[in-house]
C-alpha positions as a printed NumPy array, in Angstrom:
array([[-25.769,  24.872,  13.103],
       [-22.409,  24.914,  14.55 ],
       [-19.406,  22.917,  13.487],
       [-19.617,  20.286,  16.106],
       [-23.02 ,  19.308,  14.583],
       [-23.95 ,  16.295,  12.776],
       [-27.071,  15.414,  10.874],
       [-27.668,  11.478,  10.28 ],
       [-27.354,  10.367,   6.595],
       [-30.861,   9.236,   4.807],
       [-29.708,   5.815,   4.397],
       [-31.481,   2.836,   4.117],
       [-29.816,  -0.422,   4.683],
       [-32.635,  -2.976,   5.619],
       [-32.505,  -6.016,   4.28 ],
       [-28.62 ,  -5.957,   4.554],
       [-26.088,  -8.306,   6.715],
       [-22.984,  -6.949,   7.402],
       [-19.35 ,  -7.538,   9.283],
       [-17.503,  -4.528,  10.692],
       [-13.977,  -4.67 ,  12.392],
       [-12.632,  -3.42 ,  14.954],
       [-15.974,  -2.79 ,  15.962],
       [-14.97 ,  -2.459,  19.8  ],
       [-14.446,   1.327,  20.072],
       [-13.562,   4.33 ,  17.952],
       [-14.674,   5.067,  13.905],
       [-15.59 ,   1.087,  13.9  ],
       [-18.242,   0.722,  17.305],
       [-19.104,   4.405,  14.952],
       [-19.776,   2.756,  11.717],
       [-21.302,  -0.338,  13.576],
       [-23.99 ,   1.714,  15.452],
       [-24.352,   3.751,  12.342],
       [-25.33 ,   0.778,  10.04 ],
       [-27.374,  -0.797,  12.561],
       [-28.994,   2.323,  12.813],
       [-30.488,   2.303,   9.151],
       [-31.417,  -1.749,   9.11 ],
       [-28.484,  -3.204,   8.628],
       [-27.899,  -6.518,  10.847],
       [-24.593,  -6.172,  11.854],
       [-21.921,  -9.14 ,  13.064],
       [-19.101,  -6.742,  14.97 ],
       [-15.877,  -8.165,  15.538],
       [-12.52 ,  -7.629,  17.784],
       [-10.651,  -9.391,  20.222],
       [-11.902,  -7.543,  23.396],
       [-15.243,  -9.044,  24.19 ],
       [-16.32 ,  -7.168,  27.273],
       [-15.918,  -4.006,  24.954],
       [-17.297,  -5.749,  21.864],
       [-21.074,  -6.768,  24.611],
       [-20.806,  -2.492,  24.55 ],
       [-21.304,  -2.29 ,  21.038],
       [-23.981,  -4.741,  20.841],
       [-26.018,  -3.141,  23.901],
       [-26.015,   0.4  ,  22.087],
       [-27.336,  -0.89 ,  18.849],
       [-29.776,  -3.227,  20.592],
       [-30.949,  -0.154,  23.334],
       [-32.155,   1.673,  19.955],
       [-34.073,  -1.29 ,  18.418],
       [-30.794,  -2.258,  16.252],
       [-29.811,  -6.232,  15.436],
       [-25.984,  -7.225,  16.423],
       [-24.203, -10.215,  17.111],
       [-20.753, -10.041,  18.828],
       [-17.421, -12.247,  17.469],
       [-14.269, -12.193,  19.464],
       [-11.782, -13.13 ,  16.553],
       [ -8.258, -12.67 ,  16.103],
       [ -8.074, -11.231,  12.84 ],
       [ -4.443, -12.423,  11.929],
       [ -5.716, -15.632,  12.433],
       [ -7.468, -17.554,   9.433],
       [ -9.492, -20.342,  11.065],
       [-10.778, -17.621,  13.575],
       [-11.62 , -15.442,  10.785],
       [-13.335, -18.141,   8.453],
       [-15.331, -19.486,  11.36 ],
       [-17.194, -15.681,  11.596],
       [-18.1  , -15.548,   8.19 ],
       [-19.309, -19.225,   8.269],
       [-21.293, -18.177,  11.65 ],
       [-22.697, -15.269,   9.984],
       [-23.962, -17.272,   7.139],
       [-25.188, -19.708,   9.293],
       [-27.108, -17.12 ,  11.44 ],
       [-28.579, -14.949,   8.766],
       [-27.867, -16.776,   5.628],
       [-26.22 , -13.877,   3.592],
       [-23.651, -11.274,   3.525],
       [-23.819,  -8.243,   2.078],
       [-21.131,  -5.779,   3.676],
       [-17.877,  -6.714,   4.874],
       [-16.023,  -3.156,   6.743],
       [-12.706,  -3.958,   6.926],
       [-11.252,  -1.593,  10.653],
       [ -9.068,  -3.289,  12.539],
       [ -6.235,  -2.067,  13.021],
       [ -3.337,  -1.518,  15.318],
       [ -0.114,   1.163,  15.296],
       [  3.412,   0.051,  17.164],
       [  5.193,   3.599,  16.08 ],
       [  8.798,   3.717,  16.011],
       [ 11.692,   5.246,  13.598],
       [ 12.691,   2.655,  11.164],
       [ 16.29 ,   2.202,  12.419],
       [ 15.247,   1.263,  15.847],
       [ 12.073,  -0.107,  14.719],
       [ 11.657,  -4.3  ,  15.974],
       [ 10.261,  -7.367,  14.034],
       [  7.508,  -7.636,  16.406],
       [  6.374,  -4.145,  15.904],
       [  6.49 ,  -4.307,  12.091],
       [  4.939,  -7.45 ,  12.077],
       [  2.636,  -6.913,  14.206],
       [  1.062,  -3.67 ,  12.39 ],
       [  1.27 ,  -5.727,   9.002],
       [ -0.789,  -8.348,   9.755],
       [ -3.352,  -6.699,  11.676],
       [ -4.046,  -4.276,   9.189],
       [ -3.164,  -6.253,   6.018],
       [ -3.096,  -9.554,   7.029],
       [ -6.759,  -9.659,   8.48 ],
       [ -8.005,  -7.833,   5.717],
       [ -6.67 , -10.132,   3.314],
       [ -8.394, -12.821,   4.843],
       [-11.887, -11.22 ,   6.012],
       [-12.131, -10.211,   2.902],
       [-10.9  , -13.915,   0.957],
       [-13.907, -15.708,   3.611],
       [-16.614, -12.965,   3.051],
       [-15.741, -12.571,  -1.388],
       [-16.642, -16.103,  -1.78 ],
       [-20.362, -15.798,   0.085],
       [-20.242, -12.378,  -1.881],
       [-19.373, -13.353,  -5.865],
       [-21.835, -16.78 ,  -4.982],
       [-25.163, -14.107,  -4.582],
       [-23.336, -11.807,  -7.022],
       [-23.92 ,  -8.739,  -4.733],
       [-21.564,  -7.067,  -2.391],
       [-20.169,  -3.996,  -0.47 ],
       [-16.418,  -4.409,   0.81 ],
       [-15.279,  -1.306,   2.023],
       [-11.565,  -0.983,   3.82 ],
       [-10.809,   2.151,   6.128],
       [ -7.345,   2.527,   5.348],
       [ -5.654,   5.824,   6.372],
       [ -4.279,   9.429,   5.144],
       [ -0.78 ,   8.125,   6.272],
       [ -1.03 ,   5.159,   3.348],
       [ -1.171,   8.694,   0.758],
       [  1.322,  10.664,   2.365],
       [  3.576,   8.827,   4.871],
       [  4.124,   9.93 ,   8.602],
       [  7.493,   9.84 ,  10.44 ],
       [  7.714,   6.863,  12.644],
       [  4.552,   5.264,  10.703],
       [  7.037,   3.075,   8.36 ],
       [  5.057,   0.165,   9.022],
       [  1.301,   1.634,   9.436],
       [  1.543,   3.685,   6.615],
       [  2.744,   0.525,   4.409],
       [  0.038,  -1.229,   5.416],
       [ -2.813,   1.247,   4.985],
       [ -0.97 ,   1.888,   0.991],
       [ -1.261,  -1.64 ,   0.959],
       [ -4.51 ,  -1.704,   1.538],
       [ -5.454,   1.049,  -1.061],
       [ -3.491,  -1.21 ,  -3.736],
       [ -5.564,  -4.458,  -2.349],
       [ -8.881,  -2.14 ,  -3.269],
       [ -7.764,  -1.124,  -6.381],
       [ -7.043,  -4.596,  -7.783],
       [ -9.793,  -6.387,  -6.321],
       [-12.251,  -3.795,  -7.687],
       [-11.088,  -5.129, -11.038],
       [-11.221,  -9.038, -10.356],
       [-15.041,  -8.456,  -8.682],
       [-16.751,  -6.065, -10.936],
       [-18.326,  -8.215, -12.741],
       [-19.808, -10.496, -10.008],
       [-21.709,  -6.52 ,  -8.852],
       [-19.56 ,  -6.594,  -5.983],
       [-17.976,  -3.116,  -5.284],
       [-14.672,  -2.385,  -3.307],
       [-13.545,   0.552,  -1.91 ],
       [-11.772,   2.6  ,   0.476],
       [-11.776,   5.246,   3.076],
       [ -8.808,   7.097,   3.981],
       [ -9.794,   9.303,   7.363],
       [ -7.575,  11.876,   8.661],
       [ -6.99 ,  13.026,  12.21 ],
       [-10.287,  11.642,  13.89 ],
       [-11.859,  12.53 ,  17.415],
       [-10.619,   9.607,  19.591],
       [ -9.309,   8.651,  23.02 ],
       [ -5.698,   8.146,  21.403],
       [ -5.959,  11.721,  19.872],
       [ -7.33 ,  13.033,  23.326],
       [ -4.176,  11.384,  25.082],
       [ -2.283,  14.096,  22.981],
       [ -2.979,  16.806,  25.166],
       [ -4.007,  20.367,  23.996],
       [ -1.027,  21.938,  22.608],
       [ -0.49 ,  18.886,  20.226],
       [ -3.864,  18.568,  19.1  ],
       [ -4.044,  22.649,  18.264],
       [ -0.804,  22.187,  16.332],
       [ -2.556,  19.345,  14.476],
       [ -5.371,  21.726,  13.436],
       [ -3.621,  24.266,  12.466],
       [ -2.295,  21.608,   9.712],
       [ -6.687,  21.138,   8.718],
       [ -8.324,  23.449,   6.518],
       [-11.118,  22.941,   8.292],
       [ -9.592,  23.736,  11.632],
       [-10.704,  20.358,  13.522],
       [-10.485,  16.92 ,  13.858],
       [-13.277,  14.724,  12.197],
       [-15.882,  12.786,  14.246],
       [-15.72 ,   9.106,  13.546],
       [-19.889,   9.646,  12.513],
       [-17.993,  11.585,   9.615],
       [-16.09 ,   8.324,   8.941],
       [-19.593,   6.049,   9.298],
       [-21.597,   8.391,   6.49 ],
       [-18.928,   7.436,   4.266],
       [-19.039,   4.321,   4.99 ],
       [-22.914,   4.316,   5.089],
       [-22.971,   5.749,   1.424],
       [-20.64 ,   3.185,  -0.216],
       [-22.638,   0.415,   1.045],
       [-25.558,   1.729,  -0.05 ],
       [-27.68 ,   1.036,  -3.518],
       [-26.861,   5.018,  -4.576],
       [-22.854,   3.606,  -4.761],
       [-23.258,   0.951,  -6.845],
       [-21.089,   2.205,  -9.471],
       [-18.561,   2.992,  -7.181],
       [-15.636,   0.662,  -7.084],
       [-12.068,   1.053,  -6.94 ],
       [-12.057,   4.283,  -5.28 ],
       [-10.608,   6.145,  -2.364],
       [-12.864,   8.19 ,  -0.636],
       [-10.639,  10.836,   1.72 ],
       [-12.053,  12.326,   4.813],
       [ -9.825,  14.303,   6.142],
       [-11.136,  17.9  ,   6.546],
       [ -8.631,  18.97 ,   3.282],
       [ -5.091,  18.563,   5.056],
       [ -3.987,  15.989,   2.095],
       [ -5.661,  18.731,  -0.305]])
């Protein structure tokens, strides 16, 4: 079996409803598919929804259930009326997989309002209030699966990340804390930290970049965004439910 291989994850997730992210492209349309994949009926959100109809074709070409939300995550009425859609539709939620997210890189000196705002409340900001909508549905069944993909550069800082990498540690504190405050109600939160990840932004590098960025990997490649979705597919399912408060890192051992 070479490296580039990938074996599916025995996970079973029928009976579950779940949101995902930045489901449009990249590690979320990944974890979308993914959960879909294993029974999951999945509500994937973004703002582009000729991209977002994409995500919903694949899972429904291999006998999947989606429905497709074009939401402004920064946005709280936009936000609440998903959840209350998805409740209305399918009467439960079980998962909420907190993606989205958006980097405006730039050195902090030269770095503008709009491009540290922006970053922050994309990535904190709509987590924050996904996660405040879908808690409430979530603490009311006393069952529940919130799981943030925050980012190796929220452990260990990247130059010209100022702003993404405060968000993604913000988003690792936001797990922490909430794990406490929902325990009891048998909802679990947690997090995902991926490394450098197969992706049309990492392809834009160009070849010499991306070797230089291995040679930085123990494991001498980039992850697949499947690698991403297995996490993600294990912490929502009934094997993780005494996981909570964690950080899982998938990053092929480059924050060792």
């Amino acid at each position: 079996m070479s490296d580039n291989s990938h074996a599916a994850l025995p996970v079973d997730l029928n009976g579950l409803t779940a949101i995902v992210t930045g489901a449009s492209q990249g590690i979320g349309k990944s974890i979308a598919t993914a959960m879909a994949s294993r029974g999951a009926k999945v509500a994937v959100v973004a703002r582009n929804a000729e991209k977002l109809a994409d995500t919903v074709a694949i899972i429904e070409a291999a006998g999947g259930v989606a429905q497709a939300y074009s939401c402004d995550v920064t946005k709280r009425e936009s936000v609440e009326a998903v959840v209350d859609a998805v409740m209305e539709k399918w009467e439960k939620l079980d998962v909420l997989v907190n993606n989205a997210g958006v980097t405006r890189d730039n050195l902090l000196p030269v770095m503008t309002d709009d491009e540290w705002d922006n970053v922050i409340e994309t990535n904190l900001r709509g987590m924050f209030l996904f996660t405040r909508a879908a808690s409430k549905q979530m603490m009311r069944a006393r069952f529940g699966r919130i799981i943030n993909i925050s980012s190796v550069s929220g452990l260990m800082g990247n130059p010209g990340q100022t702003n993404y990498s405060a968000s993604k540690a913000g988003m690792i504190g936001f797990t922490r804390s909430l794990s406490r405050e929902l325990g009891k109600r048998k909802v679990t939160v947690n997090a995902i930290c991926p490394g450098f990840i197969e992706s049309d932004m990492t392809k834009a590098l160009g070849p010499a970049v991306m070797d230089e960025v291995k040679k930085r990997i123990p494991a001498q490649r980039m992850g697949k965004p499947e690698e991403i979705a297995d996490g993600v597919l294990f912490l929502a399912s009934p094997q993780a439910a005494y996981i909570t408060g964690q950080v899982l890192t998938i990053d092929g051992g480059m924050t060792g």
